[in-house]
N, C-alpha and C positions, 0 to 999 in steps of 0.2 A: 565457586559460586557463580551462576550464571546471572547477568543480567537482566530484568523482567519488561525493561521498557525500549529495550535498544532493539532496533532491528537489524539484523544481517545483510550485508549485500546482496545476499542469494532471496531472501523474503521478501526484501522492494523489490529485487528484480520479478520475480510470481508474482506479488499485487501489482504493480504498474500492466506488464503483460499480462493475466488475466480481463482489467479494467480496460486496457488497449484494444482485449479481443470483443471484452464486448460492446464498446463502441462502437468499432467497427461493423459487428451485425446491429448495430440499431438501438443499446438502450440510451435512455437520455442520458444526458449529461446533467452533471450537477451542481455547476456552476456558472456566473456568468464568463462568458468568453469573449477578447478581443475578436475580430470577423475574420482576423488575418490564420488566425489559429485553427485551422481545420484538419492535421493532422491525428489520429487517434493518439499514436504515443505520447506527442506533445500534450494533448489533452489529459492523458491519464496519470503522466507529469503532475499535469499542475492541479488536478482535482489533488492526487497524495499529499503534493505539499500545502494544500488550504487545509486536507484533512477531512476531505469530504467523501472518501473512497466508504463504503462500507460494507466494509473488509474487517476480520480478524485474521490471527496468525496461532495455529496451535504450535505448541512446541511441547513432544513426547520425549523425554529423554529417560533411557533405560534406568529404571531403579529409582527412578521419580516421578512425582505427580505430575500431570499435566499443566502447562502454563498455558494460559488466554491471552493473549495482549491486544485490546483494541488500537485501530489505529487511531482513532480520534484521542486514544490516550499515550500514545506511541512514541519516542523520542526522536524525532526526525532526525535532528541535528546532528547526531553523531551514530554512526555506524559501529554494531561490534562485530569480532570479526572472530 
């Protein structure tokens, strides 16, 4: 059985870099930020971990229904792998 709330190493790493990229061209940001913080990745860091990315993650797996996971419902804390 696969987990439904756990994200993979490989799924933050595609939301954070997505959210990175688009930073970097220009969308807002969606949080408050220290002034020191003006890196996008950093940014896009810490938007995932307040949970304020909005982002989902599909997961197809062969001979199964599709799973949805929002991140604002997502289990940061631990990783499955």
């Amino acid at each position: 059985m696969y987990p439904t709330t756990k994200l993979t190493r490989f799924e933050r790493a595609r939301i954070i870099g997505a959210r990175a990229l688009q930073i970097s061209m220009g969308a807002p940001i969606l949080i408050d930020l220290p002034k020191e913080l003006t890196v996008p990745t950093e940014i896009a860091v810490s938007e995932f971990k307040k949970r304020a990315v909005p982002m989902t993650v599909v997961r197809r797996i062969e001979g199964r229904a599709s799973v949805t996971i929002d991140i604002s419902s997502a289990d940061l804390e631990e990783m499955w792998y």
